[in-house]
C-alpha positions in Angstrom: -64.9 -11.2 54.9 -62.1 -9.4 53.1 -63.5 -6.0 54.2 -64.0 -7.0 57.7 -60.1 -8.0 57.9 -58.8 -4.7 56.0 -61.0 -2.6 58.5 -59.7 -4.9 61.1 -56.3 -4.3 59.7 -56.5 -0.3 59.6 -58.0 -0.2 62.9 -55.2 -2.0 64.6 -52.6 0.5 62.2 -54.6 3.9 63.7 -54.6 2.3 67.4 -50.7 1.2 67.2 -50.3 4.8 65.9 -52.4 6.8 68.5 -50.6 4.9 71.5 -47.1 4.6 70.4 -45.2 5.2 73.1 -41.9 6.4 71.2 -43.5 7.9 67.9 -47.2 8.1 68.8 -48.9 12.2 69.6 -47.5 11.8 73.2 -44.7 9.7 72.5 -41.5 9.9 73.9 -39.5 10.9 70.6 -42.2 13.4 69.8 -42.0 14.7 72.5 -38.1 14.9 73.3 -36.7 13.9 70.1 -37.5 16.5 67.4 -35.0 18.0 65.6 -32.3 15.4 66.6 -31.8 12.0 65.2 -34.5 10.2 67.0 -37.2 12.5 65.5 -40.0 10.3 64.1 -40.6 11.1 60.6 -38.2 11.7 57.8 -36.0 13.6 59.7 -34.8 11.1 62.1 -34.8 7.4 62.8 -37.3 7.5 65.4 -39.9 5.6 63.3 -37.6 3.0 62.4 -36.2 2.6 66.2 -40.2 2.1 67.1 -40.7 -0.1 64.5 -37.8 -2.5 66.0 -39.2 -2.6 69.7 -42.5 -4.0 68.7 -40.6 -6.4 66.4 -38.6 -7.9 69.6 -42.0 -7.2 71.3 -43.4 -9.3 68.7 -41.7 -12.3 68.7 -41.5 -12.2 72.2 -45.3 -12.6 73.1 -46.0 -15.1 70.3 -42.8 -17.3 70.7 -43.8 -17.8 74.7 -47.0 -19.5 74.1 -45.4 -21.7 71.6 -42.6 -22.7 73.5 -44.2 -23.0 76.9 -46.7 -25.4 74.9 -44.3 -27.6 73.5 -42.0 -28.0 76.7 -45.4 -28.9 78.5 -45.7 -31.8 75.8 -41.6 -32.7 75.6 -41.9 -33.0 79.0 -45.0 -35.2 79.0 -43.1 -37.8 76.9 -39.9 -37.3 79.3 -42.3 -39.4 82.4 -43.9 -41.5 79.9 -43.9 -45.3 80.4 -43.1 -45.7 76.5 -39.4 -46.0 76.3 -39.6 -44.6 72.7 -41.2 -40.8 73.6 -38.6 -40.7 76.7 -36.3 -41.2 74.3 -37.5 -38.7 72.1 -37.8 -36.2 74.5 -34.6 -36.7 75.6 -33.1 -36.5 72.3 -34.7 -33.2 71.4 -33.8 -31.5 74.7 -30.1 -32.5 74.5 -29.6 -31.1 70.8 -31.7 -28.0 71.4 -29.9 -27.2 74.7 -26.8 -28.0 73.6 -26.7 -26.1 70.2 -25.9 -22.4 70.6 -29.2 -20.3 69.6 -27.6 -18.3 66.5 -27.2 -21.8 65.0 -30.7 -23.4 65.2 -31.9 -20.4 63.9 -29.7 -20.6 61.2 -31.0 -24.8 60.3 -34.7 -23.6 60.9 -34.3 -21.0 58.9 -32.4 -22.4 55.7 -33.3 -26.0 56.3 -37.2 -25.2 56.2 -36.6 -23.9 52.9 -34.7 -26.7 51.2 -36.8 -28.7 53.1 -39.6 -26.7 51.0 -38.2 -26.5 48.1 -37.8 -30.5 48.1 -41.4 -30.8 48.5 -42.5 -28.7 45.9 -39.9 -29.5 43.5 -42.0 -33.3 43.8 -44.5 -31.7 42.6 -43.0 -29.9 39.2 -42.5 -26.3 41.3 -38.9 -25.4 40.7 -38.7 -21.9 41.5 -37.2 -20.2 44.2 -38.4 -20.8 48.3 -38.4 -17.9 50.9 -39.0 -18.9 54.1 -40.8 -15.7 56.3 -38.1 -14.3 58.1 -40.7 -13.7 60.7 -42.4 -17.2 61.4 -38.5 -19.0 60.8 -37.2 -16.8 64.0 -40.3 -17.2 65.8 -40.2 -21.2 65.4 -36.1 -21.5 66.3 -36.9 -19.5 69.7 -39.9 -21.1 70.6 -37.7 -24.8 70.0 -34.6 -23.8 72.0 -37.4 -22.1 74.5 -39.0 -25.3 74.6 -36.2 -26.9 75.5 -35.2 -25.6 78.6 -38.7 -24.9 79.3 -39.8 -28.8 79.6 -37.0 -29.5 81.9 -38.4 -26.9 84.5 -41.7 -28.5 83.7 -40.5 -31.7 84.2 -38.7 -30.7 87.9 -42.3 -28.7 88.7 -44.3 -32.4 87.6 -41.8 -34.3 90.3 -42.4 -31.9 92.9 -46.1 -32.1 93.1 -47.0 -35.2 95.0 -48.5 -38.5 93.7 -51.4 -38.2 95.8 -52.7 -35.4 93.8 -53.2 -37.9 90.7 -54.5 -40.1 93.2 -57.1 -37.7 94.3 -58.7 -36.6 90.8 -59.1 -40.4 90.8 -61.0 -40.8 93.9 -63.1 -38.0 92.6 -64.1 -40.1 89.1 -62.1 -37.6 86.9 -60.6 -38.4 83.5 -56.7 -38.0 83.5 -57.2 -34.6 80.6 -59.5 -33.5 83.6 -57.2 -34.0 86.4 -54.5 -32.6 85.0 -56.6 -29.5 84.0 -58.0 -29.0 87.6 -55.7 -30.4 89.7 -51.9 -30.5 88.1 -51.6 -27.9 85.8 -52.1 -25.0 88.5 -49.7 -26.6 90.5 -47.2 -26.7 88.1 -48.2 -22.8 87.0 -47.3 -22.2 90.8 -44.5 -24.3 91.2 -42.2 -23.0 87.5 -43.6 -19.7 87.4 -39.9 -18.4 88.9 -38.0 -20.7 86.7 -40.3 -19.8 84.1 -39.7 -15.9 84.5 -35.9 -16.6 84.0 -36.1 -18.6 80.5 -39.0 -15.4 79.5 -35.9 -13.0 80.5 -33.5 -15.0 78.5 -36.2 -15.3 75.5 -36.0 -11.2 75.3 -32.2 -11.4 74.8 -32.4 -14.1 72.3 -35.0 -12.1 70.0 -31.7 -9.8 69.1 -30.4 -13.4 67.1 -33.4 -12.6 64.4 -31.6 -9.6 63.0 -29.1 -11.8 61.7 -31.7 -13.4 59.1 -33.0 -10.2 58.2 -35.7 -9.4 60.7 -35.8 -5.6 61.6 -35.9 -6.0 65.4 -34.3 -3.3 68.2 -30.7 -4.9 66.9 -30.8 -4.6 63.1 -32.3 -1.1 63.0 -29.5 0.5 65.9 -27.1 -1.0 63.2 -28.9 0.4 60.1 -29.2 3.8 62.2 -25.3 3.7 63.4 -24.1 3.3 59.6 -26.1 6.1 58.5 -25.0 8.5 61.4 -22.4 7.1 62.5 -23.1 7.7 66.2 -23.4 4.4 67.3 -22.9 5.1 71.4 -26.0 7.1 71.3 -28.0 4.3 68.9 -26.5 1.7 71.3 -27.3 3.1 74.5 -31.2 3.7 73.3 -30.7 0.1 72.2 -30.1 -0.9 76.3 -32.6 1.3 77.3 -35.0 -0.8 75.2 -34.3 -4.1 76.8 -33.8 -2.8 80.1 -37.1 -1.5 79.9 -38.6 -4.6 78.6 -36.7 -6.2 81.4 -38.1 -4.0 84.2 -41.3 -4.4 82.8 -41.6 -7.9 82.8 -40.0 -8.1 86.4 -42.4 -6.0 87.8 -45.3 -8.0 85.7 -43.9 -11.6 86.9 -43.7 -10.0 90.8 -47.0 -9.7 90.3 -48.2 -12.8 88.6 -46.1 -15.2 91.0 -48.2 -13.0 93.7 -51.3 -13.9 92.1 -50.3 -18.1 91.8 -49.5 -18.1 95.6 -52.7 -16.4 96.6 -53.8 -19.2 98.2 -50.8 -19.8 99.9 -50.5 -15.8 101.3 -54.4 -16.6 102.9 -53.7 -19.2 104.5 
């Protein structure tokens, strides 16, 4: 099983390689960028400027899912008819939308590991506790994402009309199946827009990691503008980074709000 991970492993390596699209064989810094600072290689920091995109990219992609699944769950308890979940809910939303980003990060990441080190210091473990840089930025997003995300889930939920419960009813369907074939594509539908914003906001708030170490876009421009000090042209590639991503993911939620109102565009 090892082997089949390690070949796994050095597969993904040679495809990330091949299509790179700043340092791969037709990459942009191949290309353009030899014999200037953002030659890939030794020579510049094109490598290390690549390596910081797919970071952002990174904890971009697996910090949605997350986040989107616990705001669908937040906001769940928000319309339950136990008073304790609402209140809950709307105890967790209030402190996670009301503390700036930078400083959630900052209790995830140090308070998971005194947290950590409590536990295992229970159990005669006294060393020293590092939490992965990593998984602690991609767990203080995908809270503060959560957040806002379960409000818009909860303003999509009000929207759709009671009737619709009613009607997975009628047709002898559990509540798990009714929301699954009935609700849930509504709500895709109805947040999708609202949903696009907080994803736009989630690639911003990816630059927060670099404080804690994480070599995303942010921390290697600032490595790269010490070393050179050229920091408008580091800086400037570092918009061009996020404008791209933003353009990208406009263009990709145009087209995915297109797609959840195809019904709607044959009628």
């Amino acid at each position: 099983m090892s082997g089949l991970f390690s070949a796994l492993g050095s597969l993904w390596t040679w495809l990330s390689t091949i299509f790179d699209p700043l340092c791969g064989p037709a990459g942009l810094f191949t290309l353009f960028g030899q014999n200037t600072m953002l030659a890939c290689g030794d020579t510049g920091w094109g490598d290390e400027l690549a390596g910081g995109l797919k970071i952002t990219i990174a904890v971009s992609v697996l910090t949605l899912p997350l986040g989107v699944v616990i705001g669908f769950f937040v906001a769940l308890a928000q319309q339950s008819e136990e008073k304790s979940l609402r209140l809950a809910a709307g105890v967790f939303t209030t402190i996670f939308r009301g503390l700036p980003e930078l400083l959630t990060l900052f209790i995830i990441y140090y308070g998971m590991q005194i947290l950590l080190q409590s536990v295992l210091a229970k159990f005669g473990y006294d060393g020293p506790v590092e939490i992965n840089a990593f998984a602690a930025g991609m767990v203080a997003l995908a809270i503060v994402f959560s957040a806002y995300c379960s409000e818009v889930l909860l303003s999509a939920f009000k929207a759709i009309p009671k009737g619709q419960y009613e009607a997975g009813d009628a047709l002898g369907f559990h509540r798990a199946r009714t929301m699954r074939l009935i609700i849930v594509p509504q709500l895709v539908r109805i947040s999708l827009p609202n949903l696009g914003n907080l994803w736009m906001n989630l690639l911003k708030d990816t630059s927060y990691v670099s404080i804690i170490g994480l070599a995303d876009i942010i921390r290697q421009t600032g490595i790269a503008v010490r070393a050179t000090k050229a920091p408008f042209t580091f800086y400037s590639i570092a918009c061009l980074f996020y404008l791209t991503l933003a353009v990208i993911s406009s263009v990709g939620l145009f087209y995915l709000d297109r797609w959840a109102k195809r019904a709607e565009v044959h009628r």
